[in-house]
C-alpha positions in Angstrom: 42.2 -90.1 -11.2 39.4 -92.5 -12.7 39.3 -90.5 -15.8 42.7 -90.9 -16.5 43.2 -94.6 -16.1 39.8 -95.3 -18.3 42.2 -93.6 -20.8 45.1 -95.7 -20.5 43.3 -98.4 -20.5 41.6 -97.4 -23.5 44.6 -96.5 -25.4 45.7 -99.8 -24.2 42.8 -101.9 -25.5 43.0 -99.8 -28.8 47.2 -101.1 -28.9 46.4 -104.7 -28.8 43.3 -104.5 -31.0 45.6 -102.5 -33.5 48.5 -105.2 -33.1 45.9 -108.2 -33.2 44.1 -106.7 -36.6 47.1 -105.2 -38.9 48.6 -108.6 -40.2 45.3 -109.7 -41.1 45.1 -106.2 -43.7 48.8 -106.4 -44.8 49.2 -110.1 -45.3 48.0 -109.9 -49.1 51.1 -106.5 -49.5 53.9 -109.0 -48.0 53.4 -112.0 -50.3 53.2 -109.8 -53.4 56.2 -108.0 -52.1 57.8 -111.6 -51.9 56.8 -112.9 -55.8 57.9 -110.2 -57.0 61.3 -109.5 -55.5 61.4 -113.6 -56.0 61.9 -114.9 -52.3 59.4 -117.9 -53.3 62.4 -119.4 -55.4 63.7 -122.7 -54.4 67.6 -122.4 -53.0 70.2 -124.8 -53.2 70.5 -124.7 -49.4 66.9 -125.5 -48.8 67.5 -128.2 -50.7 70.3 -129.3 -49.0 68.1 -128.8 -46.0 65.4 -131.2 -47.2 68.1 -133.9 -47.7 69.3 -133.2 -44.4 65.6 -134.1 -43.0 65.1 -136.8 -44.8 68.1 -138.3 -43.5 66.9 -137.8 -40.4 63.7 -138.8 -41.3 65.0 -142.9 -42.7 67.6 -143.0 -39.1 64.5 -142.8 -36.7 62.4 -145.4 -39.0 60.0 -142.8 -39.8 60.5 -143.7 -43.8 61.1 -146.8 -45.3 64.0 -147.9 -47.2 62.7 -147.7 -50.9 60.7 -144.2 -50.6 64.1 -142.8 -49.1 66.0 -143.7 -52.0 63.2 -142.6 -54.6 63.1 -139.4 -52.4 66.9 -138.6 -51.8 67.2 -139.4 -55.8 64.5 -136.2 -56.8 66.2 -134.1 -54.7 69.9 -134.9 -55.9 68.1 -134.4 -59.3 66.5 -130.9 -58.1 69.9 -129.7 -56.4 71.6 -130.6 -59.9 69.3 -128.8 -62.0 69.4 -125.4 -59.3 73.2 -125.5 -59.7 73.4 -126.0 -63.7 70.9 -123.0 -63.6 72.9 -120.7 -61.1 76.1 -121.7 -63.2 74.5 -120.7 -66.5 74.7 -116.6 -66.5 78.0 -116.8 -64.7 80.0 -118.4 -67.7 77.9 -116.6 -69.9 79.3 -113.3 -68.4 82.6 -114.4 -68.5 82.4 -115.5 -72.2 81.1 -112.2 -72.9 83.9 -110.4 -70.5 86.4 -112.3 -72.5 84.8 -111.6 -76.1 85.0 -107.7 -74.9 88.7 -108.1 -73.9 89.4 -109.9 -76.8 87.6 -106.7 -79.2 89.4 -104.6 -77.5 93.0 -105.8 -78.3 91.4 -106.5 -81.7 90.8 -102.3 -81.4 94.5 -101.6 -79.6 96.3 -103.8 -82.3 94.6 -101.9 -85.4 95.3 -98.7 -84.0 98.8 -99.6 -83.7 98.8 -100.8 -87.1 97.1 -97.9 -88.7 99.8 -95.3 -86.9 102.5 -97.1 -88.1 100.8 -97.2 -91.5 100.2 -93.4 -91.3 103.8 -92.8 -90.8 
């Protein structure tokens, strides 16, 4: 009976030891994992979040007037640059979808002509 409980016990002081160690071995895999599938990128919704703070921030006194404004202004700024950059290859895709639609009635409209020429 003593035997078996020195085993559960070990098993269950090699659990925790296992639990308490791992991160510390697969912290370095996780943050390249994150650079490269580019989850370290700044959203428009943390930035909305930061305003959000900030607000709160200047309505318990915790900042002062001026560095609120100078503060609020960056991150209108950042917010405005995040959304001209997530706009960019959207109406750059739909320029191109529109120049292939447009090459392709070009195509249907030559074809048409060259039947009727051919008749």
């Amino acid at each position: 009976m003593d035997f078996i409980l020195l085993i559960a016990g070990a098993a269950v002081i090699i659990t925790c030891f296992y639990f308490i160690v791992s991160p510390f071995f697969a912290g370095n895999r996780g943050e390249a994992a994150a650079k490269e599938t580019g989850e370290e990128r700044l959203t428009l919704d943390m930035v909305y979040g930061a305003v959000n703070e900030l607000e709160m921030d200047y309505l318990m006194k915790k900042v002062n007037e001026k560095d609120f404004v100078q503060m609020k202004e960056q991150y209108q700024l950042l917010a405005s640059e995040i959304m001209k950059q997530e706009s960019k290859p959207k109406s750059a895709a739909a320029s191109k979808n529109r120049s292939d639609q447009a090459e392709l009635e070009i195509l249907r409209e030559l074809q048409k002509l060259r039947k009727q020429e051919g008749r």
